[in-house]
N, C-alpha and C positions, 0 to 999 in steps of 0.2 A: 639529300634526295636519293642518293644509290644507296646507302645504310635502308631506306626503310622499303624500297624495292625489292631490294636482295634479301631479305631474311630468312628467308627457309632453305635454302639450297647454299645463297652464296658461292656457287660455280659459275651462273650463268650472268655474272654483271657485268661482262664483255657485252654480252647478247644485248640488255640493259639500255648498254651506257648512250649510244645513240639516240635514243627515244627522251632521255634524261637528259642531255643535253641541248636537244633539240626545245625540251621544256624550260630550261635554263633562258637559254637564249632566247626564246619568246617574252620572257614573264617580265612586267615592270619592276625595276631596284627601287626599293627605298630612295638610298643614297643619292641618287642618279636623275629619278623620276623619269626612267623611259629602261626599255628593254637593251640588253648588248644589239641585238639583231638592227632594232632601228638604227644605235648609235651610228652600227655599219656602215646600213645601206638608205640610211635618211628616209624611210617609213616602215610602218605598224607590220610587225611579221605575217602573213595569213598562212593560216592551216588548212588543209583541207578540210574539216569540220567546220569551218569560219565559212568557208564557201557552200558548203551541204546545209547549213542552219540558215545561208543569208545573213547572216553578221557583218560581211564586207558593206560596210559605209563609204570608205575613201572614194571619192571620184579622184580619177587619175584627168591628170592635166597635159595633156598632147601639146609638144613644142612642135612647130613650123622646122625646125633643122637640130641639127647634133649638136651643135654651138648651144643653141639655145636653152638644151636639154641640158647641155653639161653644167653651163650656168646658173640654170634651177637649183638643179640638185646638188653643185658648191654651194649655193646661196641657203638653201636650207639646212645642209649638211651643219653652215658654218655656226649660222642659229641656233639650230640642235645643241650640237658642243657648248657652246657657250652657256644657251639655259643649262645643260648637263653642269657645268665647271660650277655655276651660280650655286644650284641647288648641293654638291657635294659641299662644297665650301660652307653650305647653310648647315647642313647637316652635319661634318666635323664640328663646328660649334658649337651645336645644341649636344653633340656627345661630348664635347670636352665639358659642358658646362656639367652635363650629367655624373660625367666621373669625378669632375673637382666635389660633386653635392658630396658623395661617400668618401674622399679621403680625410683622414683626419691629420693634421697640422701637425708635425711633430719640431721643439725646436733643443738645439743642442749646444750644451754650455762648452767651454773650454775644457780642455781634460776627457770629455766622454767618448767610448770606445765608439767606432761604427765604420761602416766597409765606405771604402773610397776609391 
């Protein structure tokens, strides 16, 4: 992401690097199927843009006390992680399966040189 940012100056990707970041942190992984951001803080990042277009959907859920709240949002947190661990787990798989398709099988007799 800073590679195609920076390309005409490449001085100023300090200046950059927050804004890139901060798009990092937003964007849904693959791997993962949820953003870093949410992974965090247990819901969907918003942006100000998110708020100016009306794109916020989530209705926020008001706890009666701090207990309560705390325990929400362990209980979601814990969810999250879990589908998160589910789907990387899925996804390692489907890349090992992808990289066993392209290796080729090599096998080696007795006597033959090779790094050990």
């Amino acid at each position: 992401m800073l590679g195609k940012v920076v390309r005409e100056s490449k001085r100023d990707w300090d200046e950059k690097l927050p804004y890139i970041m901060s798009a990092y942190r937003a964007a849904k992984h693959e791997s993962t199927g949820y953003s870093p951001y949410e992974l965090v803080y247990g819901r969907k990042c918003r942006m100000p843009i998110d708020i100016a277009l009306g794109q916020v959907t989530e209705e926020r859920q008001y706890s009666q006390t701090y207990d309560d709240y705390i325990e929400q949002t362990a209980e979601k947190m814990r969810d999250t992680h879990q589908l998160a661990r589910e789907q990387l787990s899925s996804t390692a798989d489907q890349r090992k399966d992808d990289y066993d398709l392209k290796v080729k099988r090599k096998s080696f007799k007795r006597g033959d040189w090779c790094y050990y």
